[in-house]
C-alpha positions in Angstrom: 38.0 43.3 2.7 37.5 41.2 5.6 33.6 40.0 5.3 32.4 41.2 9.2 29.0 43.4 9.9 30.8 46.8 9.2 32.2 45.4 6.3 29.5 43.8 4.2 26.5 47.0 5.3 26.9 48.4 1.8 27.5 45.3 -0.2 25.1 45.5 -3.1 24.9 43.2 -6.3 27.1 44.6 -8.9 25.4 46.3 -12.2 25.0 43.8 -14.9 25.5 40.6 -12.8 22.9 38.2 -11.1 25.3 36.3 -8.9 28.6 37.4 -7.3 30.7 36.3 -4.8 32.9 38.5 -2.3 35.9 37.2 -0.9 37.8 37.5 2.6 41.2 38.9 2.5 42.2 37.6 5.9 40.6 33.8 5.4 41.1 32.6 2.0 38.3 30.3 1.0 36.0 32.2 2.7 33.3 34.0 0.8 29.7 35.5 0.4 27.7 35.2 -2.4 25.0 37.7 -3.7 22.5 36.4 -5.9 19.5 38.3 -7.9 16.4 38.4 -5.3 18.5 40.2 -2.2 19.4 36.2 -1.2 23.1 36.2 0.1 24.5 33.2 1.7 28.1 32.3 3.2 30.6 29.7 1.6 33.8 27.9 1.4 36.1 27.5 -1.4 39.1 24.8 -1.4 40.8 22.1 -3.9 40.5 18.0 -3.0 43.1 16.9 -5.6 42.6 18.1 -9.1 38.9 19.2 -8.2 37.6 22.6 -7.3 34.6 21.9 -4.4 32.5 25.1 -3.4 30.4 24.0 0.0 27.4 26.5 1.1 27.4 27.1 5.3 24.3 29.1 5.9 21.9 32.2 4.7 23.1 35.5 5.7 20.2 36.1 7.6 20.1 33.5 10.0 23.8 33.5 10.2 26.0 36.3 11.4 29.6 37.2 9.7 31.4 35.7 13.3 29.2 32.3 13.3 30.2 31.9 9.7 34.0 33.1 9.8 34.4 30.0 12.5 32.3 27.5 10.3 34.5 28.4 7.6 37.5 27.5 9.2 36.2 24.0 10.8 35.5 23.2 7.2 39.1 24.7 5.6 40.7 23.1 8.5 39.1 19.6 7.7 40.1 19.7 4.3 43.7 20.4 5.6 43.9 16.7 6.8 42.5 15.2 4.0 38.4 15.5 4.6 35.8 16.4 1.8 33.3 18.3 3.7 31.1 19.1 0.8 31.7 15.3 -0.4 30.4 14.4 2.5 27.4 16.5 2.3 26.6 15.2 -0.8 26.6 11.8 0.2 24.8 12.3 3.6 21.9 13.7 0.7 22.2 10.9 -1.0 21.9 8.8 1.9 19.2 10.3 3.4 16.9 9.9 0.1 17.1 5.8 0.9 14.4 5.4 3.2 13.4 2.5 5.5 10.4 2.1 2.9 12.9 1.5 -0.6 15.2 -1.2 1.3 12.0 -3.2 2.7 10.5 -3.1 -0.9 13.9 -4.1 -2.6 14.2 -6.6 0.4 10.7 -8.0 -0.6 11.7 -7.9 -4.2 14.7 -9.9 -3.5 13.0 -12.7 -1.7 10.1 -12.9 -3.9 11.3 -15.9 -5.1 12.8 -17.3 -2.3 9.8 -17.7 -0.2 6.9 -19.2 0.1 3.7 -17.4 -1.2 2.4 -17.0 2.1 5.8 -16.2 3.9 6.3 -13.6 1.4 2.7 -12.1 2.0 3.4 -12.1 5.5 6.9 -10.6 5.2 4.8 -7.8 3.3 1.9 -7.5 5.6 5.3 -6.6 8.2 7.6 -4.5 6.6 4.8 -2.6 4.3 2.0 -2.2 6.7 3.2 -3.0 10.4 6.2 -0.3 9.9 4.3 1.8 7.8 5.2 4.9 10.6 8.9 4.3 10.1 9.4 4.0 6.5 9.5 7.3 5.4 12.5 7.8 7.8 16.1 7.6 6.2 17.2 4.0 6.7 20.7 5.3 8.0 18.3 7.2 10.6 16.6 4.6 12.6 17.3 3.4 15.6 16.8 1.7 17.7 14.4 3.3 19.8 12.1 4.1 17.2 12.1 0.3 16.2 11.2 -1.0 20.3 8.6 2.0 19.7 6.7 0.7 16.9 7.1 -2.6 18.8 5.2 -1.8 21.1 2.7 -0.5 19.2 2.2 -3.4 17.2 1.9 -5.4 20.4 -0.7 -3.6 21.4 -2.4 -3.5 18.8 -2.2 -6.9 17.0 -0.8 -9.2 19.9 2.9 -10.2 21.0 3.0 -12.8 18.6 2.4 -10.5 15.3 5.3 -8.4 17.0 7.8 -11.2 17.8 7.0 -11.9 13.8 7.0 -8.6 12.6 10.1 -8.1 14.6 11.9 -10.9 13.1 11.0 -10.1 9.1 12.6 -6.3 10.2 15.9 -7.7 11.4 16.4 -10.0 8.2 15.8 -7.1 6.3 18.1 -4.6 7.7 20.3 -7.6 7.8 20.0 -8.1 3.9 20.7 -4.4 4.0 23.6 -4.6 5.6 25.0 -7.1 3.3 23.9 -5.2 0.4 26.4 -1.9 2.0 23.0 0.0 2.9 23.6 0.3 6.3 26.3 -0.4 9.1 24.4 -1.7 11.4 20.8 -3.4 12.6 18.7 -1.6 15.1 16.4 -4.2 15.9 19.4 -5.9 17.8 19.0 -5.0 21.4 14.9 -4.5 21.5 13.4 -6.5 23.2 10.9 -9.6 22.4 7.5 -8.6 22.8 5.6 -11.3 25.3 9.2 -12.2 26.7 11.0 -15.5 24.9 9.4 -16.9 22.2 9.5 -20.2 23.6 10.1 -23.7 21.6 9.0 -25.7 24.4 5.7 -25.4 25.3 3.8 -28.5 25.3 -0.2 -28.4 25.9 -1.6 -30.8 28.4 -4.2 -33.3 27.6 -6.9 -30.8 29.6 -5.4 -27.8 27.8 -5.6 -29.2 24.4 -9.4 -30.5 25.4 -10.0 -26.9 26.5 -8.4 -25.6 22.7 -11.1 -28.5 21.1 -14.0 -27.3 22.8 -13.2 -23.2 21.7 -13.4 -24.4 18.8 -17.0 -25.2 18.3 -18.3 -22.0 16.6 -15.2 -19.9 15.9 -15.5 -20.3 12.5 -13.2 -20.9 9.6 -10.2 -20.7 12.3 -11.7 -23.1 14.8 -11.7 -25.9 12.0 -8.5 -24.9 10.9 -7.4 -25.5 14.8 -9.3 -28.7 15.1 -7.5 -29.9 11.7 -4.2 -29.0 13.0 -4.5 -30.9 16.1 -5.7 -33.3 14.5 -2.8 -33.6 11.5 0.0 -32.1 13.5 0.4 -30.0 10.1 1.6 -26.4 9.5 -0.5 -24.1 9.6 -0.2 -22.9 6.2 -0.4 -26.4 4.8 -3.8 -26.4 6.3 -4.8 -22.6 5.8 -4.1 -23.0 2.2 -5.9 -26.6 1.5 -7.4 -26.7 -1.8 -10.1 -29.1 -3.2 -7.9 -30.8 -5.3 -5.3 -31.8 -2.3 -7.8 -34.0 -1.0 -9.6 -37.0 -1.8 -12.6 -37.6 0.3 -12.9 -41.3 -1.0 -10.0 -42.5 0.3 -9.5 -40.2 3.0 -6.2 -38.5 2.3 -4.5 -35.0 2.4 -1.9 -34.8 -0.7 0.4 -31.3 0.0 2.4 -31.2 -2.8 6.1 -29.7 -2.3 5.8 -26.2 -3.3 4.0 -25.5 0.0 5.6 -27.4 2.2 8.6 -25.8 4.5 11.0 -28.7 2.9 9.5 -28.6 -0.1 9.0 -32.4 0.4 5.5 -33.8 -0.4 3.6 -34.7 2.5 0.6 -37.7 2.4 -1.4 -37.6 5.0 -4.0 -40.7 5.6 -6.9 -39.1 7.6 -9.2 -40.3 10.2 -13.1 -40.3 9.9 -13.1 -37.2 12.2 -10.8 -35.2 10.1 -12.9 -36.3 7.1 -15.7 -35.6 8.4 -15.1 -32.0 9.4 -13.5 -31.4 6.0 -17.1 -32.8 4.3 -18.8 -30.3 6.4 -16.7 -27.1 4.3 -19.2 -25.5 1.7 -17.7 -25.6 -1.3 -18.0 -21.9 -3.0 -18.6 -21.6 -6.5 -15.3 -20.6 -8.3 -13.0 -20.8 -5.3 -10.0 -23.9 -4.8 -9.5 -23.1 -1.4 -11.1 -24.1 1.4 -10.5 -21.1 3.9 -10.0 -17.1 3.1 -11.5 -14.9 0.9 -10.5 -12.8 -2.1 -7.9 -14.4 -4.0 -5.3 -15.9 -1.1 -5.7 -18.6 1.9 -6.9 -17.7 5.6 -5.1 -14.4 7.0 -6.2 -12.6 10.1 -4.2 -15.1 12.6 -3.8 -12.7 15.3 -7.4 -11.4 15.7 -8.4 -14.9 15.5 -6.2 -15.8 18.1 -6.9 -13.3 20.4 -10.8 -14.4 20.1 -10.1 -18.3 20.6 -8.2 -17.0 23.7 -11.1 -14.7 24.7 -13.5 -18.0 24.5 -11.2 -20.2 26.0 -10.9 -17.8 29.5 -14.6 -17.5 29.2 -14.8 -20.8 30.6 -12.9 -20.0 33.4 -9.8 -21.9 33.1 -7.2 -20.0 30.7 -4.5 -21.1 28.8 -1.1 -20.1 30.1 0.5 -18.3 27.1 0.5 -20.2 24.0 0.9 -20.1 19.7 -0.7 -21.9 17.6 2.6 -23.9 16.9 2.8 -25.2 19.7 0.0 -27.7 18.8 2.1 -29.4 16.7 4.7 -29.9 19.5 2.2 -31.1 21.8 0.8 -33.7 19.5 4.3 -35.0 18.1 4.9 -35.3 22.3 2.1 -36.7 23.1 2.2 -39.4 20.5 5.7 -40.3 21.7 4.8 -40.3 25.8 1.4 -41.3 25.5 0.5 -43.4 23.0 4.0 -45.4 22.3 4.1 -44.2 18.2 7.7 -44.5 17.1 10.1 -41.8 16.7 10.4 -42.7 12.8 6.4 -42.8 12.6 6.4 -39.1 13.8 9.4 -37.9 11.9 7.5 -39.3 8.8 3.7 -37.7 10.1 5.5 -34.5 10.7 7.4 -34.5 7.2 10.8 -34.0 9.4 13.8 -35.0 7.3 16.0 -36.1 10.3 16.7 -38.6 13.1 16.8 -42.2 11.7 16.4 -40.7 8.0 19.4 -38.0 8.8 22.5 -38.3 6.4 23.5 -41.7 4.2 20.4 -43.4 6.2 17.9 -41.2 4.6 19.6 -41.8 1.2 18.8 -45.9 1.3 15.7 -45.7 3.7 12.7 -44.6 1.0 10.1 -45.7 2.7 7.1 -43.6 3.3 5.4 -45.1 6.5 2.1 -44.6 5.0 0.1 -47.8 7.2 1.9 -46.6 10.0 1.2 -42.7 9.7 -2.8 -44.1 9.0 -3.1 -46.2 12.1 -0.8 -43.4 14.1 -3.3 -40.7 13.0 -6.5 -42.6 14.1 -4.8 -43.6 17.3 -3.8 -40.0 17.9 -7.7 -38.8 16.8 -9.4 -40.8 19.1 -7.1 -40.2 22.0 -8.3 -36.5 21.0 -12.1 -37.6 21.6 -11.1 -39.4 24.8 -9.5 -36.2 26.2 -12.4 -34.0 24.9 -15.5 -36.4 26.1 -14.3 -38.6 28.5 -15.2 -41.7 26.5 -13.4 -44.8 26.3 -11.1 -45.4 23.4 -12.0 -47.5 20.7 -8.5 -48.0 19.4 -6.6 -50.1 21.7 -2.7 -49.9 21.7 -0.8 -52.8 22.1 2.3 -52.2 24.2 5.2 -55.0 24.2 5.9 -56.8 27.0 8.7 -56.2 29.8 
């Protein structure tokens, strides 16, 4: 019987059976099956190999005998040059059950150990809370638009620079992914930046880095974490996550020991009375080893605080041109170098760089720390910092050589 309208008007279930299946004479392969329940559904037969493979086309009701005859041979005719159509189905399934959501967490999971504690509770923050809209979404099915999307959204909401991060962390991932045969290919290539570049150049001026200062006063646990920073040239997670016991107030020193630092290289830092003196000022809280955040971890909430130094800083009339908060430690390694004559190997040391004069075989017979010099560098650097800020005279005088 060939399976058309006329022909399949009086098909019925036979007695006795719950599921039967009625063939096509004219297009073998081609079938429709009758189940218990008056559900009937079309279907193709065919052999890959050794193996029988059934593949279901459509409900009888929502597809007529025509629609399905012509399905039914697309299918019949891709098995004739060597496809797997219901092979492929399967795995497009299988595929479509790995989300955006599992390859971020087994992402996270893989680089639990790899990174920092606060780069891996950032990476989180990203991938678990940032994309939370996407990660339902088969991974295989995002794109690129719907990345740029959330991109934007992000940037509106939390600021370019929590974008241009949590745009980052997404491409590593879905680069991992690809590695680990997830995915073919990264849809965050392409989108843009949000903000434009993020730029490695930017150097605040003396009145800029005055104007940063004065924000400051009264902005709370970030506004000392910014004065500290421009006043240590640190990371900002080696300050964010100070605890009591990294610092000895007697003799004035910061002691960051290597499993938060970015090199994983201690860094010594011998303070000026300034820098000491706003540290004195922290309450200590009853319990807690850190000196900013709450709960269990260091200071979060960079962006919001951000925004709100920025908001205080254009209050004043003069605005900063865009900046991050990185780009303090540019400006002071700069301005140590153009304006205040510090040595290159001084700076390198301050910054805790591993490079330059210290790069290579050097490096391995040159162990010296550069302790005096980072100590008189430091105070230098801090009362240039007043001078900008007040206007007053400095009280450390630098010595340049002759010539």
């Amino acid at each position: 019987m060939r399976l058309s309208k006329a022909g399949i008007a009086g098909l019925t279930l036979p007695a006795s059976k719950t599921d039967h299946i009625e063939w096509d004479d004219t297009l073998p392969g081609f079938g429709l099956r009758l189940r218990s329940g008056g559900k009937a559904t079309w279907i193709v037969q065919y052999r890959v190999g050794p193996k029988q493979r059934r593949s279901t086309i459509g409900d009888l009701r929502k597809l007529d005998p025509d629609a399905a005859r012509r399905e039914a041979k697309r299918r019949l005719g891709a098995v004739a040059i060597g496809r797997d159509p219901r092979g492929e189905q399967l795995a497009a399934l299988a595929a479509s059950r790995i989300t955006l959501g599992s390859i971020a967490d087994a992402y996270l999971e893989f680089k639990r150990t790899k990174l920092r504690s606060s780069s891996l509770t950032a990476a989180s923050l990203y991938l678990k809370s940032r994309f939370k809209p996407l990660r339902e979404l088969p991974v295989n099915q995002v794109s690129r638009r719907d990345v740029a999307a959330q991109l934007n959204e992000i940037a509106r909401t939390y600021g370019p620079t929590a974008a241009r991060n949590a745009r980052s962390t997404l491409s590593a991932a879905f680069s991992w992914a690809m590695r680990e045969g997830y995915v073919d290919a990264n849809p965050v290539i392409g989108t843009n930046k949000p903000g434009g570049s993020n730029s490695r150049d930017r150097v605040l001026d003396g009145g800029e880095l005055a104007a940063v200062w004065r924000a400051c006063e009264g902005a709370g646990e970030y506004g000392t974490i910014v004065r500290l920073l421009m006043l240590t040239a640190a990371r900002r997670e080696e300050i964010a996550g100070l605890r009591w016991s990294e610092i000895d107030l007697d003799r004035g020193t910061f002691r960051i020991s290597g499993e938060r630092t970015k090199n994983h290289r201690e860094l010594v830092l011998l303070l000026p009375p300034v820098a000491m003196s706003i540290v004195e000022a922290i309450p200590r809280r009853e319990g807690r080893e850190l000196l900013f955040g709450e709960g269990a971890g260091p200071f979060s909430g960079w962006s919001a605080a951000k925004r709100l130094l920025d908001a205080r800083i254009a209050a004043t009339g003069a605005p900063l041109a865009p900046w991050v908060l990185h780009d303090i430690r540019r400006s002071v390694a700069t301005h140590m170098a153009e304006t205040l004559a510090i040595q290159p190997h001084v700076i390198e040391a301050l910054l805790n760089h591993v490079s330059g004069h210290k790069a290579g075989v050097a490096g391995v017979y040159n162990r010296a720390t550069y302790q005096n010099e980072i100590r008189a560098a430091l105070a230098l650097w801090a009362d240039h910092v007043r001078w900008i800020v007040e206007g007053a005279a400095p009280r450390v005088v630098l010595l340049r050589p002759a010539g």
